[in-house]
N, C-alpha and C positions, 0 to 999 in steps of 0.2 A: 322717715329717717331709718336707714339700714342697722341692722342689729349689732353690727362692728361699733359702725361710729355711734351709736348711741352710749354703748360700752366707754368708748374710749373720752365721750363728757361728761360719764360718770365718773369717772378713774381723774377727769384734771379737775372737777372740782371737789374731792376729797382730798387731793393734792394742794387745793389755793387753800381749803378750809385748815387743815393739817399747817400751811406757811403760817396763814393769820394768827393761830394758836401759837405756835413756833414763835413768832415778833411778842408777841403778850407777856410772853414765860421770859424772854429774853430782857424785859423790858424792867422787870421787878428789880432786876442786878442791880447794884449802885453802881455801877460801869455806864448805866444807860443815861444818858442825857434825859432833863424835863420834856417831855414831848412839848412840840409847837403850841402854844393856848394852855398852857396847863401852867396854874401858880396865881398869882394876886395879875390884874391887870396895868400894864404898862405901855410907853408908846410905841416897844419892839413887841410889845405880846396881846394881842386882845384880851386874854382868860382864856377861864376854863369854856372846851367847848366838846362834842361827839366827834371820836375820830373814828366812827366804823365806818363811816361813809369810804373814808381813805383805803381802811383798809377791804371792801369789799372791792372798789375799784382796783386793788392792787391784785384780788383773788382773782375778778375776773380776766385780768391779764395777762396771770399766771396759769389760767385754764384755756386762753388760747393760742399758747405757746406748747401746752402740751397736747393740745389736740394737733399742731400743727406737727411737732416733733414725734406723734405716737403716728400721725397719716404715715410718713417718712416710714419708720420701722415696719410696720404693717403691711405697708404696698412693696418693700424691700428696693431692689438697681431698678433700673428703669428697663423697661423693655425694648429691646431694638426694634428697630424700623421691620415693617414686614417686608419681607424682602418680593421683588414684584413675580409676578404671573410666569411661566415658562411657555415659552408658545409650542405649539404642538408640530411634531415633526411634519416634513411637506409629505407628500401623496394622501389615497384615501383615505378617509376615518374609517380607524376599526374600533367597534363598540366594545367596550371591556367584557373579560370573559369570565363568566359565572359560574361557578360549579355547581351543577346540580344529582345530585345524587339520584339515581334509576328508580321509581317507585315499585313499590315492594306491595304485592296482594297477597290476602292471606291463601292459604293452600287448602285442601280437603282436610287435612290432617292438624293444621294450625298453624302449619312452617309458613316461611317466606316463599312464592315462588318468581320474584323477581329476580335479584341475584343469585347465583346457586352458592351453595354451601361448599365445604371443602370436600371432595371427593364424589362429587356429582361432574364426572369428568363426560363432555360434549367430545364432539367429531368432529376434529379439525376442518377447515374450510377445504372442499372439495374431495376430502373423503369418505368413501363409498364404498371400502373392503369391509362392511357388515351385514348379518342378517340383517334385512330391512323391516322387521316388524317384530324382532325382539329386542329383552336390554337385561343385565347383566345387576340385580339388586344387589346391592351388601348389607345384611343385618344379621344381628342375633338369633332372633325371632327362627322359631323352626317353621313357622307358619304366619304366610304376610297376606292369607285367601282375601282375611276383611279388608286390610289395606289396598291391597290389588283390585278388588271390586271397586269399591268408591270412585280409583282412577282408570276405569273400565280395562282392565288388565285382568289376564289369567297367569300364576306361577306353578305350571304344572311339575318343576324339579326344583328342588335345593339339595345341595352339595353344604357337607361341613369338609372345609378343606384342611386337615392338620398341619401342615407346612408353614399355611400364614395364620391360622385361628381364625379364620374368615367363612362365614357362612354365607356362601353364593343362591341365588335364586334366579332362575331363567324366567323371565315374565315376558307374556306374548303382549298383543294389542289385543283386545275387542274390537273397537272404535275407530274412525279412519284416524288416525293421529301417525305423526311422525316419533321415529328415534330420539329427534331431539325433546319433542314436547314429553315425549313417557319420561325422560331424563328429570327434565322438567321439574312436571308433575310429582315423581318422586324426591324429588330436594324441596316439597312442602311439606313432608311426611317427616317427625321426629323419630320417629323408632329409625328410620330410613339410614342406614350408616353413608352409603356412595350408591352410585348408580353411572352404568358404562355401555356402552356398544357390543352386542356378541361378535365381535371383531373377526375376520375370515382372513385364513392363513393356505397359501399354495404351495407342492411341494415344487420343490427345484429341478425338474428333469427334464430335460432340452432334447431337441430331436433326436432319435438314432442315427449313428453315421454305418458307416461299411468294413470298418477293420479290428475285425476282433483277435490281432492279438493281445494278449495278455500282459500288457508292459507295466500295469503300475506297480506290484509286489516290487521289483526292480528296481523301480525308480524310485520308491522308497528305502532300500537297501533292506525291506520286510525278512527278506528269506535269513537273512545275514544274521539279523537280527533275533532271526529265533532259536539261535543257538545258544540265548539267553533268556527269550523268554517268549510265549505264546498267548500269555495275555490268563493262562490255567486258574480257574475258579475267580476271576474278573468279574462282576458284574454288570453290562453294557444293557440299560434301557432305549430302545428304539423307538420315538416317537412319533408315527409316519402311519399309514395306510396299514391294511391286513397283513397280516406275513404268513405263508402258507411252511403250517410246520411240519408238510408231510415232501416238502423237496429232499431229495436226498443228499444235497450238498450241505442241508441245516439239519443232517441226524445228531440227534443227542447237543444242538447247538441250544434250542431253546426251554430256558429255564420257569418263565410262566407268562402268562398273558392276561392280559386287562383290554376290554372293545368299548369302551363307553361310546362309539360310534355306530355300536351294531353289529351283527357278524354275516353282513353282504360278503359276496365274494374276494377273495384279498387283493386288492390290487397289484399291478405288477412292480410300485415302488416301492411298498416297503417290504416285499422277498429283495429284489435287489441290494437296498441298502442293509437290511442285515448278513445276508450275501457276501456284499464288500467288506462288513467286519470281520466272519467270524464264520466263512464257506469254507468245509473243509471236503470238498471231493473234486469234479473236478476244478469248477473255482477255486482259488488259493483267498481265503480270507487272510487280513493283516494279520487279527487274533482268532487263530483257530482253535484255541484253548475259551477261548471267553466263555462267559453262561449269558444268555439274551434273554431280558425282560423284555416282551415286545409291548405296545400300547397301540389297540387300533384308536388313534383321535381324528382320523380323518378318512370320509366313509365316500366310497365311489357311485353313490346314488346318483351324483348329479353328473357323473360322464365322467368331470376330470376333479377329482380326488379334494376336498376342501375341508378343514378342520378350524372351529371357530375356539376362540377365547376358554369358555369353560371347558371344553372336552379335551383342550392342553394340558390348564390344569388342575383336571382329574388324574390324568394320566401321568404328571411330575409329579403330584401327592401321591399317586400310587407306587411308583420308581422310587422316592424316598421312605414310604413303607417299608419295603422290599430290599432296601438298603445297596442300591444300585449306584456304583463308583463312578460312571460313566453315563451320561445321559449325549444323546446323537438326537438333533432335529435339522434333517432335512426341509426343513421350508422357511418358509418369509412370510412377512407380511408388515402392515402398521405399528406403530407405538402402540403401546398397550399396558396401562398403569397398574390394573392386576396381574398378567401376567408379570411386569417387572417386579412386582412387589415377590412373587413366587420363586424368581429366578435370584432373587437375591437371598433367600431362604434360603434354597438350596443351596447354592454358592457356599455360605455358612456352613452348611453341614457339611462341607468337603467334599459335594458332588461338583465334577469336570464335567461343564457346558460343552457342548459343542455346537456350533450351527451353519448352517450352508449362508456365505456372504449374501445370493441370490446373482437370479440369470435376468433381473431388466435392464442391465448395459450401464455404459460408463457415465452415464447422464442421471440415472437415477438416485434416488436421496435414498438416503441410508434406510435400510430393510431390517426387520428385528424378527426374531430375539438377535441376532447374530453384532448389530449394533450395541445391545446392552453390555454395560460394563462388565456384568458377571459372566461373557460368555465369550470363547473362541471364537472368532469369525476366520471361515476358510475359505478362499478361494480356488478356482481350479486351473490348471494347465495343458497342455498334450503332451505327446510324447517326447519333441522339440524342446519342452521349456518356454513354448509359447503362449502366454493368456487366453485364456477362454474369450472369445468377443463375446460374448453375451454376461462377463461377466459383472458384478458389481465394480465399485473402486470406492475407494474414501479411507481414510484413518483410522477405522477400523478393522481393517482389513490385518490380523497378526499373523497366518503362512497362510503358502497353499502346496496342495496336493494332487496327481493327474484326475481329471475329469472331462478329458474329449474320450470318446469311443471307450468305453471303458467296458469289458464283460463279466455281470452278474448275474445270479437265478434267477428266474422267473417263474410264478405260478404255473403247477400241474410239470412238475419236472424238465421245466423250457429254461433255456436262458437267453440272455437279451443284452444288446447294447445300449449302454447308456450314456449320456454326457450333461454335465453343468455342476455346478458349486455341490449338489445333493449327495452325489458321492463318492467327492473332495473330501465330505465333512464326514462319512462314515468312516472313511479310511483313517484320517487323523482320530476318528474314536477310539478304530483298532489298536492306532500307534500309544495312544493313553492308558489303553490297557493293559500295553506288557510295559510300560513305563508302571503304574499302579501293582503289577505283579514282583516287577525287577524290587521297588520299593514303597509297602503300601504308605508309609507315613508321608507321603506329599500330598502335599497340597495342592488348590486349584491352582493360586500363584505360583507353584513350583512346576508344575507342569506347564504354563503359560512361558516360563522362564525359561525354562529346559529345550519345549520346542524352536521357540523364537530362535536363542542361543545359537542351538545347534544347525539350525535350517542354511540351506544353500540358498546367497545370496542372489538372485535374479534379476535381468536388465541394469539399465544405469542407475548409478548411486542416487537415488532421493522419490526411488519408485514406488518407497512404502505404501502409498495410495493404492497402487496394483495388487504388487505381491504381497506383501506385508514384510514379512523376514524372510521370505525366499520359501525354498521348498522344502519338504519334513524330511530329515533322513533319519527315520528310523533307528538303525545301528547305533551312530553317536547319540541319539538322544535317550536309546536305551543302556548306553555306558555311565552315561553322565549321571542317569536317573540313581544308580549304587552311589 
């Protein structure tokens, strides 16, 4: 017997015992009739005789009335009919799907190295703009030798970068291992903050064409323009190739310099682009007032000019050191999560991004830094009004500025033709800097506003993808800037 209803034949016969009692106490009353057999014997009454017999019989009756009435309360409504089967929809059987979570091994270091941690950022599928045998560590640690051994890695530099409080370390491979497996391997590591790709960045300079007249000052309304301002103690960082500071169109133009790429001979694009800001002989720079921070981050060892991840930003932590208004990057490349983390720093502290959109055509996915939010992205034009073909296009593209045939210096006192977004984007540095002269209390958004604003609209209404706001005009945007 089940432990309910045992309960509940205990419960009805305390019940019938409790009635029996009940009848006895009731019976005493002189209300109550002679029970049946009780009294002298006659021929309606036998005698006296034992009436517990009766009333046990009546207990028991009473106890299964209430085991029947206590099942009721107990079991409560009745339960509905089960309702039938649903048959399964027509086509294949598909076997139900199981979640199974990735197993996780433990690491050198004790971490996981199955899922990676937050900020152990991989390399998107099929990209390939990285050193191929280094990676980009994030920690505190000044020294990660033991870590780095274990997972056969050498970290021959670390960078403390002040901008974001992030302590960078270049770790090579030893061991045949991929980018991604050092990645990896370092998200089993707890001291280990992130870990990234030294990511490779190109600058934007497109073939020379054949006409060097001198048309962009012009077509930005620059000259007009500096009868308000020259851009005078501006600070414009340049972050681009060598810049050679003995041209004589950049006397007295360059205020200091940082090579964390070395000091190989300067290449011929970053004299150009600081040329295009701030050349005061026979080039016409936009700000020939400016002071140039140059930054060599990208070193012409390998033929054509390449600056990867850290040597960027060294060189925007050395430009915000240095208290540099204006920061000008000619080049492209990948997303890049330290970097963005840098550029939004800077941004903060009220340095004006600038960046060249890039030259791999209208088909291409957006190119950074020039795609980050904290940064101007510039596209270029000719003398026409015409888009660069080579140029980028997408929604972030906010002006542009001429960049077909355009003449700047060039190393060893030469100057040279140049064309593509690269410097598009020097020259809107220039225009930033007598905008920051005319009124240093603007801001990056104010100068984002100001140019947009004032820029000449270009091609048909809804081309923002191309042009962005049209083209910089100088003059009104250094009116507007008061």
């Amino acid at each position: 017997m089940k432990t309910g209803t045992l309960r509940r034949v205990l419960l009805a016969a305390v019940i019938a015992v409790a009635a029996v009692d009940a009848a006895r106490a009731q019976c005493i009353s002189n209300f109550c009739p002679p029970p049946f057999g009780s009294g002298p014997p006659s021929p309606g009454n036998p005698g006296p005789s034992n009436h517990n017999g009766l009333y046990i019989v009546g207990g028991i009756v009473i106890a299964i009335v209430a085991i029947i009435v206590g099942t009721k309360i107990t079991a409560g409504p009745p339960s509905p009919p089960p309702s039938p089967p649903i048959p399964p929809p027509p086509g294949p059987y598909v076997p139900p799907v199981t979640q199974v979570l990735p197993p996780t091994t433990p690491g050198p270091g004790g971490g996981a190295v199955g899922p990676l941690r937050s900020g152990f950022n991989q390399p998107p599928a099929g990209e390939v703009r990285f050193v191929p045998d280094e990676v980009l560590a994030d920690s505190p640690l000044t020294n990660i030798d033991t870590i780095a051994a274990r997972n056969d890695m050498t970290c021959p530099e670390n960078v403390r970068i002040a901008l974001t409080g992030r302590t960078l370390h270049r770790c090579i491979r030893n061991a045949d291992q991929t980018v991604q497996n050092m990645i990896r391997a370092l998200s089993g590591e707890r001291q280990i903050a992130g870990a990234q790709p030294n990511y490779l960045y190109e600058l934007m300079q497109g073939a020379p064409g054949g006409n060097a007249e001198q048309y962009a000052p012009d077509k930005l309304e620059a000259t007009e323009a500096h009868r308000l301002a020259t851009g005078n103690r501006v600070s414009v960082a340049v972050i681009d190739s060598g810049v050679d500071p003995n041209h004589p169109d950049l006397a007295g133009a360059i205020a200091g310099s940082y090579e964390p790429a070395g000091t190989d001979r300067p290449h011929p694009h970053g004299t150009g682009m600081a040329g295009a800001i701030a050349s005061r002989g026979t080039v016409q720079g936009i700000a020939p007032g400016a002071e140039l921070l140059t930054v060599r981050a990208f070193s012409a060892n390998s033929g054509s000019a390449e600056g990867t991840t850290l040597n960027i930003i060294k060189g925007l932590d050395w430009a915000a050191e240095k208290g540099a208004r204006v920061v000008n990057m000619s080049f492209a490349g990948p997303a890049d999560p330290r970097l963005r983390d840098a550029l939004a720093k800077a941004n903060a502290k009220g340095m004006v991004l600038i960046a060249a959109a890039g030259n791999a055509g209208p088909t291409s996915p957006p190119l950074y830094p020039a795609a980050d939010p904290s940064v101007i992205a510039v596209t270029a034009v000719d003398a026409s009004d015409a888009l660069f073909s080579g140029a980028n296009r997408g929604k972030y593209i906010a002006v542009a500025a001429p960049g077909v045939d355009v003449l700047v210096p060039a190393p060893d006192a030469g100057y040279q033709l140049t064309t593509g977004t690269s410097v598009a984007a020097a020259e809107v540095s220039g225009v930033v800097a007598l905008l920051i002269e005319r009124n240093p209390r603007l801001t990056p958004k104010d100068v984002r506003r100001i140019l947009m604003r004032t820029a000449k609209h270009l091609g048909p209404r809804g081309d923002e993808r191309e042009y962005g706001a049209g083209l910089v005009n100088a003059l009104e945007a250094v009116t507007l800037a008061k």
